[in-house]
C-alpha positions in Angstrom: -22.4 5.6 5.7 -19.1 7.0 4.6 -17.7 3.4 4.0 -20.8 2.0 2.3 -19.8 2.7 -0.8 -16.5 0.8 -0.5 -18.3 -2.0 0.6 -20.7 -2.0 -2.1 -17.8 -2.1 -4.7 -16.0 -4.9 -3.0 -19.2 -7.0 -3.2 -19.8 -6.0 -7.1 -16.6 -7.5 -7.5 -17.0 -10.5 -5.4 -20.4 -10.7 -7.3 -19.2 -10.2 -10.8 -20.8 -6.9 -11.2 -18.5 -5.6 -13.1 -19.8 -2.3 -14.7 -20.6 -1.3 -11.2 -17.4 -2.1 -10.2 -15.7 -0.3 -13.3 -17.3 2.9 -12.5 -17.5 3.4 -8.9 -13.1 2.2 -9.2 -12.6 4.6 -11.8 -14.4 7.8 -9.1 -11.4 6.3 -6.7 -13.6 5.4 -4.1 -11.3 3.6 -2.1 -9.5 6.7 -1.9 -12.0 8.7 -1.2 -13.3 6.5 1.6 -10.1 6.9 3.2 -9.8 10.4 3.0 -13.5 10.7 4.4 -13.3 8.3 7.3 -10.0 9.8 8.5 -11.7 13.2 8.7 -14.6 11.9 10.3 -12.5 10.0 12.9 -10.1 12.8 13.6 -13.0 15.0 13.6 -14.8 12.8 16.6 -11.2 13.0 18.1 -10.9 16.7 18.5 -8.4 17.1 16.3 -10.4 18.8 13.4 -12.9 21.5 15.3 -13.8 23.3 12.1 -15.5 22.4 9.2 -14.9 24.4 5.9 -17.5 22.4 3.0 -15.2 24.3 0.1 -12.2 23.4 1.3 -13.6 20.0 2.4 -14.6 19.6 -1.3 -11.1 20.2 -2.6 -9.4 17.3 -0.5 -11.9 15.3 -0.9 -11.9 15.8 -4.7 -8.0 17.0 -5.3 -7.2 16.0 -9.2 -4.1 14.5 -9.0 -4.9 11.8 -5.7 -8.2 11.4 -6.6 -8.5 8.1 -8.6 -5.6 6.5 -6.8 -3.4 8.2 -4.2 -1.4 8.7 -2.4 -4.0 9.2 0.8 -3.2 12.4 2.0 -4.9 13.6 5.6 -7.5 16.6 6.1 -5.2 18.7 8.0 -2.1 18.5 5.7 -3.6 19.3 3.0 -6.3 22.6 4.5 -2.6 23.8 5.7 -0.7 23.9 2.1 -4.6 25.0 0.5 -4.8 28.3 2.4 -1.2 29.2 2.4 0.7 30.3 -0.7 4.2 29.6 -0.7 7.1 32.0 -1.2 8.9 32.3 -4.4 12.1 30.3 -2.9 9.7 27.9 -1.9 7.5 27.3 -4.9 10.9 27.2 -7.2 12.1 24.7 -4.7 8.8 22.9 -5.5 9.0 23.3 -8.9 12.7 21.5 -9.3 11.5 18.4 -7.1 8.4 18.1 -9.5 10.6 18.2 -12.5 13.0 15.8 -11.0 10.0 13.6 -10.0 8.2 13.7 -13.5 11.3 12.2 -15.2 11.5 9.7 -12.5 8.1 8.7 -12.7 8.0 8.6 -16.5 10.9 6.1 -15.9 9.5 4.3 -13.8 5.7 3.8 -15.7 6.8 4.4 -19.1 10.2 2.3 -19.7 10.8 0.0 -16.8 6.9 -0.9 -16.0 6.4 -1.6 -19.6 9.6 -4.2 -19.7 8.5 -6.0 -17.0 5.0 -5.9 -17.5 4.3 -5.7 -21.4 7.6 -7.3 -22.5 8.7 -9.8 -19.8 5.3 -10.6 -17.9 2.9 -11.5 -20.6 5.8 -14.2 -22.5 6.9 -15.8 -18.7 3.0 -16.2 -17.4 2.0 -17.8 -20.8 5.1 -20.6 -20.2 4.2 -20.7 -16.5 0.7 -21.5 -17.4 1.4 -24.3 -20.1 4.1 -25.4 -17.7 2.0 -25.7 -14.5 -1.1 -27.3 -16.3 1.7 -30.1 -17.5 2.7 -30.5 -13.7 -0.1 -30.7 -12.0 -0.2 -27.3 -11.2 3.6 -26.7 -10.4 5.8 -24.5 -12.9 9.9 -23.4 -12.6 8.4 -20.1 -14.3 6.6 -19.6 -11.0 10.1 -17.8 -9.9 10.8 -15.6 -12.8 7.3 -14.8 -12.5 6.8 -13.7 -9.2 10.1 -11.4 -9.5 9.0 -10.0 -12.8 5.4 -9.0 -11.8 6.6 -7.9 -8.1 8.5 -5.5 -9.7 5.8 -4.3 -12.4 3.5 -3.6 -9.5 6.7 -1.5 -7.7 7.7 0.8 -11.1 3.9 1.1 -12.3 2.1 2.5 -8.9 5.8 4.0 -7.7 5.4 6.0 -11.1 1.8 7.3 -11.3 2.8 8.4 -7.6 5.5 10.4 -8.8 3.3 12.0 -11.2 0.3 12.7 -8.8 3.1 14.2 -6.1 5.1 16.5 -8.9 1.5 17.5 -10.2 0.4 18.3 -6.6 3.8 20.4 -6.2 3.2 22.3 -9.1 -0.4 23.0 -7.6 1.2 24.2 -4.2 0.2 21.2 -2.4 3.2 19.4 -0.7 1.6 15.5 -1.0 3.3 13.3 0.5 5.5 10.7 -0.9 4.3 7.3 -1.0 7.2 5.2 -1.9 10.6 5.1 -0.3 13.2 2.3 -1.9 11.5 -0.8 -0.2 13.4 -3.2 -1.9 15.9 -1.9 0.6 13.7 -3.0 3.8 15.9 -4.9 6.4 12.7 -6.4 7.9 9.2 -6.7 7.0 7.8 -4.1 9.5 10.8 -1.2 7.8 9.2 -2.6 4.4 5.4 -1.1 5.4 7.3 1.9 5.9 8.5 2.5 3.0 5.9 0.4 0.5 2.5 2.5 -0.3 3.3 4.4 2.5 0.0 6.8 2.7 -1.8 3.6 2.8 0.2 1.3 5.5 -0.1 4.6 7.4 -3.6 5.2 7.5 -4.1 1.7 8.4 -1.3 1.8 11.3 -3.4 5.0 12.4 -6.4 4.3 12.3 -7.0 0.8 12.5 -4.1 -0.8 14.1 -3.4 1.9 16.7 -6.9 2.3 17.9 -7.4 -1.9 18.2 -4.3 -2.0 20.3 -6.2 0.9 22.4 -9.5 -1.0 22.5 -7.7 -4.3 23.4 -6.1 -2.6 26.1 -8.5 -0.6 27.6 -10.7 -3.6 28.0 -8.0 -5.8 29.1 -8.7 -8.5 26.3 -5.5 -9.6 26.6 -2.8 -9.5 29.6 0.2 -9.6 27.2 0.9 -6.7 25.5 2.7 -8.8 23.0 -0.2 -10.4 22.0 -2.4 -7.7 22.2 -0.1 -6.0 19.2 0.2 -9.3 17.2 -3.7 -9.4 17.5 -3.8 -6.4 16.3 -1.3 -6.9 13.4 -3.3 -9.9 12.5 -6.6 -7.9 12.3 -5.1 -5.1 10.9 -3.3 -6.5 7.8 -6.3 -9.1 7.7 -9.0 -6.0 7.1 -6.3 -4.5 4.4 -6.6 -8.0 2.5 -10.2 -7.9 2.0 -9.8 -4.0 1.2 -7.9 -5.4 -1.6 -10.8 -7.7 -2.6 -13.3 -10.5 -1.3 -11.1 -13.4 -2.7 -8.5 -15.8 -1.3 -5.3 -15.2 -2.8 -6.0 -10.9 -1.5 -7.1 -12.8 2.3 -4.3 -15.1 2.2 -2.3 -12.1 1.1 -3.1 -9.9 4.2 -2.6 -12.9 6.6 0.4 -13.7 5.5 1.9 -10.1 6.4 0.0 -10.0 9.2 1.5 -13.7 10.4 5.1 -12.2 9.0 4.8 -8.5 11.3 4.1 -11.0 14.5 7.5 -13.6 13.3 9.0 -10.0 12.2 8.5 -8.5 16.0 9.4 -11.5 17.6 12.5 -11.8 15.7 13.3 -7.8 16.7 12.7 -8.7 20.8 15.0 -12.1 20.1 17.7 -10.2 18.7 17.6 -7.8 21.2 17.7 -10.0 24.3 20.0 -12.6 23.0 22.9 -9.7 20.7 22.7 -10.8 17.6 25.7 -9.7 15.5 24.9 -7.1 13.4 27.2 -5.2 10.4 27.3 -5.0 7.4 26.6 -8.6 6.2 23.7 -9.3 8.3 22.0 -6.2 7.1 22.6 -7.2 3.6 21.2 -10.3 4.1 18.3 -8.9 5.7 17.6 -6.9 3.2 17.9 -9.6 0.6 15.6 -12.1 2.9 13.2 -9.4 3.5 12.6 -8.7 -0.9 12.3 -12.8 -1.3 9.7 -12.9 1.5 7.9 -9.7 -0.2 7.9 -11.0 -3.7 6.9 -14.8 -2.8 3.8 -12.0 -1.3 3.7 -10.5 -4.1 3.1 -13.8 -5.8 0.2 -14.3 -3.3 -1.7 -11.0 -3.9 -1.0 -11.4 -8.0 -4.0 -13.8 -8.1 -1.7 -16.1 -11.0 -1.9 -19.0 -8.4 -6.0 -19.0 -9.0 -5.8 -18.7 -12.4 -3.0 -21.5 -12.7 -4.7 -24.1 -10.2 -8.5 -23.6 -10.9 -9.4 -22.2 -14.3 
């Protein structure tokens, strides 16, 4: 029941429903959904024994998170609601919110707007006339990709600021859902650091608890592929989250077919001594943002727009 909702938008979008979609997008369900289903499951777990309905209202319905993140969990947030901090504490708050305000109005306000209403709009309209010339192949795919890519990064990376340094102000301690991804050596660092409240909830409660399943019933004898199963699945399910449409599918298979390359990479490297220094994390890092923006270029939807409309 808790999930129906979610699934309900995802098919008014699939549908072309849109005014149903509009408004159940703008309540934040997906958010919502998420905080909900990690209660109930941690609840069925044992980790959650009491249940407080105000204080279960104020999660669920906290302003700053509540239309689009970050996801924060039951019991974080019931700790920081009943406790007031000390005065060194709450100044200390009150300095990282300020610091993260300015950030984030960097971030949405002056770097999302050059990339996405200065940059993107010009480069998509030349990729477009470009590809439709080509049969569907553009050079402005490249600029594109690396301009939207990093749109997507300052404009959620910003409102996340914003909802955190609000939060702080509040006396809630949310947690931080970016953390310099660009900087990822490998795919599998990268979904630590990118959307991190997200990537987290699914590695917890999704991805964790197949890998438990699939062991317990001895689905598979390798471990290996028990995980990269599980990867599959897991990144698979966060695709159609996104939406019920191929480039968002493709999207989550192709990160769930990179974390299986990405682990079997880590286990070659680690039998076999790769060199590592300086360099070869460099270039890691810089293979790594290629692979996530040629993603990025994936989950963008541009592709659909160029090849069938």
């Amino acid at each position: 029941m808790s999930i129906l909702p979610l699934v309900l938008i995802k098919m008014a979008a699939a549908g072309h429903w849109a005014s149903i979609s509009t408004v159940l997008g703008f309540t934040g369900i997906s958010y919502l959904t998420f905080r909900s289903v990690g209660m109930i499951m941690e609840t069925r777990d044992g980790s959650i024994k009491d249940f407080d309905a105000v204080l279960f209202a104020r999660f669920m319905l906290f302003m700053p998170t509540i239309s689009s993140g970050p996801i924060d969990r039951y019991r974080r947030f019931a700790k920081d609601a009943i406790t007031v901090p000390d005065r060194d504490k709450y100044l200390t708050m009150l300095s990282k919110a300020v610091h993260y305000l300015f950030l984030g109005f960097l971030y949405k306000f002056i770097l999302s707007h050059i990339f996405g209403t200065l940059l993107q709009p010009k480069i998509e309209s030349l990729a477009m006339v470009a590809g439709q010339g080509h049969g569907g192949l553009s050079w402005w795919l490249i600029p594109f990709t690396y301009v939207w890519g990093l749109n997507l990064f300052f404009d959620f990376a910003g409102y996340s600021l914003f909802a955190v340094a609000i939060s702080y102000i509040m006396g809630i301690e949310l947690p931080m859902n970016f953390n310099k991804p660009f900087l990822s050596k490998n795919l599998k660092e990268f979904w630590n650091r990118w959307h991190m409240t997200l990537s987290f909830w699914f590695r917890d409660y999704v991805f964790m608890r197949l890998v438990f399943t699939m062991m317990k019933h001895k689905t598979f004898k390798s471990r290996i592929t028990t995980s990269n199963v599980a990867y599959i699945l897991n990144m698979l399910l966060m695709g159609f989250w996104h939406g019920l449409t191929w480039y968002y599918i493709a999207y989550g298979l192709f990160h769930g077919f990179g974390l299986v390359i990405n682990d079997a990479w880590l286990r070659y490297k680690k039998k076999h001594q790769v060199p590592h220094n300086r360099w070869t994390e460099w270039l890691s890092i810089v293979i790594t943002f290629n692979v996530v923006m040629f993603s990025f270029l994936l989950f963008s939807g541009f592709l659909d727009r160029l090849w069938f409309h």
